[in-house]
Backbone as a chain_set.jsonl record, in Angstrom:
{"seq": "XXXXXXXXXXXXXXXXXXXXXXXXXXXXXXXXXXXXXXXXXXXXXXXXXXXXXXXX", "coords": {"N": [[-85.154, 90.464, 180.998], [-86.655, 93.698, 180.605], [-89.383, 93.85, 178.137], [-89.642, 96.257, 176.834], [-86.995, 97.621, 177.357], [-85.364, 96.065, 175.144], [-86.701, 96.52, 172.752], [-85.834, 99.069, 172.645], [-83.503, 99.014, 172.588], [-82.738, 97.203, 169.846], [-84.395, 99.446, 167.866], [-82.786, 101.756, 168.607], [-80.947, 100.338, 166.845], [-81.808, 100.678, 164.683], [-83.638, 99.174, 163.651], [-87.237, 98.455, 162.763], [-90.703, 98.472, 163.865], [-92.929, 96.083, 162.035], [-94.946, 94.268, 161.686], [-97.325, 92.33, 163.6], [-97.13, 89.459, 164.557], [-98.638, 85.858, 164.876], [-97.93, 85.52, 167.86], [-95.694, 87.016, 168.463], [-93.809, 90.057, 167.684], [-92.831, 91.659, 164.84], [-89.847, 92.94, 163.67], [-87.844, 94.896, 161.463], [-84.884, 95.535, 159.703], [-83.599, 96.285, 156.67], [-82.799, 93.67, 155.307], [-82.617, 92.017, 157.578], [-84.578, 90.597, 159.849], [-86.242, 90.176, 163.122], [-87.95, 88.678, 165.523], [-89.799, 89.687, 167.954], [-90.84, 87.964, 171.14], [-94.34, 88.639, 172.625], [-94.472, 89.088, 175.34], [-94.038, 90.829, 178.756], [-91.823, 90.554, 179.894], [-88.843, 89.076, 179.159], [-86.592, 86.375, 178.446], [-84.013, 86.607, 180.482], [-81.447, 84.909, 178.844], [-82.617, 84.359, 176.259], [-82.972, 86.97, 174.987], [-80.355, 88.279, 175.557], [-79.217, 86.954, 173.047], [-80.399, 87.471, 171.141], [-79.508, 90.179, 171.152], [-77.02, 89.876, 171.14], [-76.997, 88.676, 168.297], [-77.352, 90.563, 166.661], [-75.161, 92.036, 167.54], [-74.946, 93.824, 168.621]], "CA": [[-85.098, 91.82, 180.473], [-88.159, 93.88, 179.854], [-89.461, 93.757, 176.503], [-89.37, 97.652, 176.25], [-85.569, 97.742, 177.073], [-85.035, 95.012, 174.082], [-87.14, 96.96, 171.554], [-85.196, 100.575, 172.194], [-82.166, 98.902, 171.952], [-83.173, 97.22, 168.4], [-84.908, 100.931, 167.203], [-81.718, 102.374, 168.12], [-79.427, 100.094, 166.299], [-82.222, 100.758, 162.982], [-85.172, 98.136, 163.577], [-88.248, 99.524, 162.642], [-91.91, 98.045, 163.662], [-93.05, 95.837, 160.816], [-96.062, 94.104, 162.275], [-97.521, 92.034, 164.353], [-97.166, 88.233, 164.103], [-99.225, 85.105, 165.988], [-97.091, 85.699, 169.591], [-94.559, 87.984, 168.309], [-93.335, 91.443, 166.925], [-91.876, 91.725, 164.097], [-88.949, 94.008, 163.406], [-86.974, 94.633, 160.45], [-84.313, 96.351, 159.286], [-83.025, 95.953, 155.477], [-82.869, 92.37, 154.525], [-82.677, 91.574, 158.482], [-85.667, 90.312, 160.597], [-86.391, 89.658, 164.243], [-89.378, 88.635, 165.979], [-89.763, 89.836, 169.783], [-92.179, 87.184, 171.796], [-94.93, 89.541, 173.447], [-94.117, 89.518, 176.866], [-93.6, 91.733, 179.518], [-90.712, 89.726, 180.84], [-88.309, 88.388, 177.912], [-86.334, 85.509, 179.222], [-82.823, 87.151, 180.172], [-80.826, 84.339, 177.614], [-83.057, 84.921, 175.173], [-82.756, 88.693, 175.054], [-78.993, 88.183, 175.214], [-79.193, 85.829, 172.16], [-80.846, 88.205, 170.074], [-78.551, 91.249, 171.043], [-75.368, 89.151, 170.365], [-77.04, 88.178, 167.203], [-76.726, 91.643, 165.928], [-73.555, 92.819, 167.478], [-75.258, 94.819, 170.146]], "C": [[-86.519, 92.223, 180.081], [-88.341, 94.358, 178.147], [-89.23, 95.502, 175.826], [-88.064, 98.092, 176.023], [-85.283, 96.905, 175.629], [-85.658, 95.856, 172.888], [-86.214, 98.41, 171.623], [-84.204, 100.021, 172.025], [-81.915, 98.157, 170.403], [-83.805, 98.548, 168.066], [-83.405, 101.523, 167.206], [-80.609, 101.892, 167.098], [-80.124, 99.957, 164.643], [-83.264, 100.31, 162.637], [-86.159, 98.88, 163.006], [-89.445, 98.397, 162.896], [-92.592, 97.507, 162.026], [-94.561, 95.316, 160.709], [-96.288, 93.241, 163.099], [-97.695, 90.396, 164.127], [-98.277, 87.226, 165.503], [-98.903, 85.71, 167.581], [-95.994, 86.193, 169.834], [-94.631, 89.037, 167.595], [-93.049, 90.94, 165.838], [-90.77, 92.983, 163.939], [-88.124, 93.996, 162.212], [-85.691, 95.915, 160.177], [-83.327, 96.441, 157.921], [-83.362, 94.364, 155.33], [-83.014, 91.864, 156.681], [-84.18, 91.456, 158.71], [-85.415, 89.845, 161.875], [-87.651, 89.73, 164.656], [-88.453, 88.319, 167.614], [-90.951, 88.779, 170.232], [-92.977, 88.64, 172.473], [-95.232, 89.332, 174.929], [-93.979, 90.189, 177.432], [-92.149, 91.612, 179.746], [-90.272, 89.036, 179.818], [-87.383, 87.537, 178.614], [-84.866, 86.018, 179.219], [-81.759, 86.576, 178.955], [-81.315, 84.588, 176.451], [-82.815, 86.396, 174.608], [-81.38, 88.812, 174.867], [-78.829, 88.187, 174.075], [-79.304, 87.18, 171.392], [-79.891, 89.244, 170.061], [-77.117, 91.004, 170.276], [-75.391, 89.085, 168.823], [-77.023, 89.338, 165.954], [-75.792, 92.488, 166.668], [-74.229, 93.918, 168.782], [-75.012, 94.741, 171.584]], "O": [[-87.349, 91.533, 179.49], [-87.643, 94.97, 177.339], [-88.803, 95.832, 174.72], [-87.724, 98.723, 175.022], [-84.743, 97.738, 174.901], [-84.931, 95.832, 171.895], [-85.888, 98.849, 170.521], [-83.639, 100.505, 171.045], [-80.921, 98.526, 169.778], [-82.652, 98.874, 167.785], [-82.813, 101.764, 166.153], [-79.702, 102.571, 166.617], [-79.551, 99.462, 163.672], [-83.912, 100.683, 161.659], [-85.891, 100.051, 162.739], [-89.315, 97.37, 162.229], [-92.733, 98.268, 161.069], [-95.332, 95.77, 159.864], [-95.245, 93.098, 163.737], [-98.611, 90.14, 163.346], [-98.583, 87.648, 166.619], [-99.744, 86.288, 168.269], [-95.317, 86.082, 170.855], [-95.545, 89.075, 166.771], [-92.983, 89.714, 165.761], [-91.227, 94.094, 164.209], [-87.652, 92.89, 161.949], [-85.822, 97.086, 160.535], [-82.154, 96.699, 158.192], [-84.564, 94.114, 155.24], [-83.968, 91.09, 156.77], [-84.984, 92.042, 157.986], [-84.439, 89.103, 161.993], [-88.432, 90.615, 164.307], [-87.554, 87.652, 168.127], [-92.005, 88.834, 169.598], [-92.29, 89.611, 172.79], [-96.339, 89.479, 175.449], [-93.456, 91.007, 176.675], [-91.397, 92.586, 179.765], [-91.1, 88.268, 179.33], [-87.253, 88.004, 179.746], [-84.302, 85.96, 178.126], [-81.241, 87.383, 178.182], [-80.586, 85.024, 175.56], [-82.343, 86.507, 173.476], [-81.081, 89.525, 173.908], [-78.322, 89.207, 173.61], [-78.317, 87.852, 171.093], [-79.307, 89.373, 168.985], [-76.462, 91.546, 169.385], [-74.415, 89.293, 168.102], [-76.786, 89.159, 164.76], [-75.688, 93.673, 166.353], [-73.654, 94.587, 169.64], [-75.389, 95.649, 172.325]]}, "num_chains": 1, "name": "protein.A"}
């Protein structure tokens, strides 16, 4: 999955840009956190993982 699809679909479900870590995003949204790897190319399971992991 590309990393741009993976970030609009976290923004839409509330994320917000938090900053920028070693080799990842950060994202947050209330007490939640996710860190995106900076890739072009996110590894399709991975990208899953994370969606599942908030209900998306």
């Amino acid at each position: 999955m590309k990393q741009r699809e993976l970030i609009r679909r976290l923004k839409k479900a509330g994320f917000v840009f938090m900053r920028h870590g070693g080799a990842h995003d950060i994202y947050k949204r209330g007490n939640d956190e996710e860190q995106i790897p900076r890739h072009r190319e996110i590894d399709e399971r991975l990208a899953l993982a994370i969606l599942r992991r908030w209900g998306l």
